[in-house]
C-alpha positions as CSV (number, residue, x, y, z in Angstrom):
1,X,110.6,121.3,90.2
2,X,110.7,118.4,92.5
3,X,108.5,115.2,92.7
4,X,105.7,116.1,95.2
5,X,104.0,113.9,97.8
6,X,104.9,111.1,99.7
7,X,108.4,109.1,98.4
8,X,107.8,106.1,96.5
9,X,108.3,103.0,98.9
10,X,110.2,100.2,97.3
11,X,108.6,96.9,97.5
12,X,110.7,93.8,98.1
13,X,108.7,90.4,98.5
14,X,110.1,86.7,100.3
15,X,109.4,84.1,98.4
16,X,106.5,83.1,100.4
17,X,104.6,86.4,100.5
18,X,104.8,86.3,97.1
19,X,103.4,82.8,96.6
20,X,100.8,84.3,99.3
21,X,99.8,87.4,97.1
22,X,99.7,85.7,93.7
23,X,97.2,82.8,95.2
24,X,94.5,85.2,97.2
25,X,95.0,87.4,93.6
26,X,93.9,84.0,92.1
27,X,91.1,82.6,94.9
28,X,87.9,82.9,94.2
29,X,86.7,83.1,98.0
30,X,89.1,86.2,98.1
31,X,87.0,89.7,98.0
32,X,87.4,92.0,95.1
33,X,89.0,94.9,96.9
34,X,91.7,91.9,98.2
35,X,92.3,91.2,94.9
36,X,93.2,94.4,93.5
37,X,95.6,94.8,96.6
38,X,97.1,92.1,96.0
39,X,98.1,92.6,92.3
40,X,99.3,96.3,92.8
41,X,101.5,94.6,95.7
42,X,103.0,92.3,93.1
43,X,103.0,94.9,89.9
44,X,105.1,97.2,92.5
45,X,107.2,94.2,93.4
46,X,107.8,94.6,90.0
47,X,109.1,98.1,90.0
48,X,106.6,99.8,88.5
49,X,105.3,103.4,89.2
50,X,102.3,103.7,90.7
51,X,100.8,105.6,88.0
52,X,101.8,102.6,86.1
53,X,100.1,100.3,88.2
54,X,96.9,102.5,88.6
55,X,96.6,102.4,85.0
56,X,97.0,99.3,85.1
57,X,93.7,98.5,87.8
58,X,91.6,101.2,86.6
59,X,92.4,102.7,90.1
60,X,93.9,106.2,91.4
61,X,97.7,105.9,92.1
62,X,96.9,107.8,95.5
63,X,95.3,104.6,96.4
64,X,98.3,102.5,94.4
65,X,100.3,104.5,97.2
66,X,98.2,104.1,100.2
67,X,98.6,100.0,99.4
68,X,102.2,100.2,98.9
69,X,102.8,101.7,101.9
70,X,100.6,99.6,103.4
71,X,102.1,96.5,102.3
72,X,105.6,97.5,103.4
73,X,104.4,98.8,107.2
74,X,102.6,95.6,107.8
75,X,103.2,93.3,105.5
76,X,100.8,90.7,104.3
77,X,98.6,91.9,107.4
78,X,98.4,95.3,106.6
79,X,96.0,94.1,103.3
80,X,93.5,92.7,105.2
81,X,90.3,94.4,105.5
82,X,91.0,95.6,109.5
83,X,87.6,95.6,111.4
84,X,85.4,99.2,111.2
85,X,84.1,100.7,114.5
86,X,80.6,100.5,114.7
């Protein structure tokens, strides 16, 4: 039986958007829900499975997934609460 859903994207980080992740993971000014974004950016930098990393958070690894691809469609942007209609 194959793997279902989505493939697992592979996360490669610069240097810099590392340093990026690892300090708004660190700043207090940084929301809660950045936070967490942040880390499962850098856990699957690590190579670790999204289940893994879920476990990890205390989160759902259909939203480890969601960040991941996330992350690699828009970078460092694409964690960024975007603005909500309304």
């Amino acid at each position: 039986m194959g793997r279902r859903g989505r493939p697992t994207v592979t996360v490669k980080l610069t240097d810099e958007e590392r340093a990026t992740l690892q300090r708004w993971a660190r700043r207090h000014s940084s929301s809660q829900a950045l936070a967490l974004r942040c880390r499962i950016v850098l856990d699957a930098a690590e190579g670790l499975t999204n289940t893994a990393i879920a476990q990890r958070h205390g989160c759902h690894p259909v939203t480890v997934s969601k960040w991941r691809h996330r992350f690699a469609d828009d970078r460092l942007e694409g964690l960024v609460d975007a603005p909500r209609p309304g």
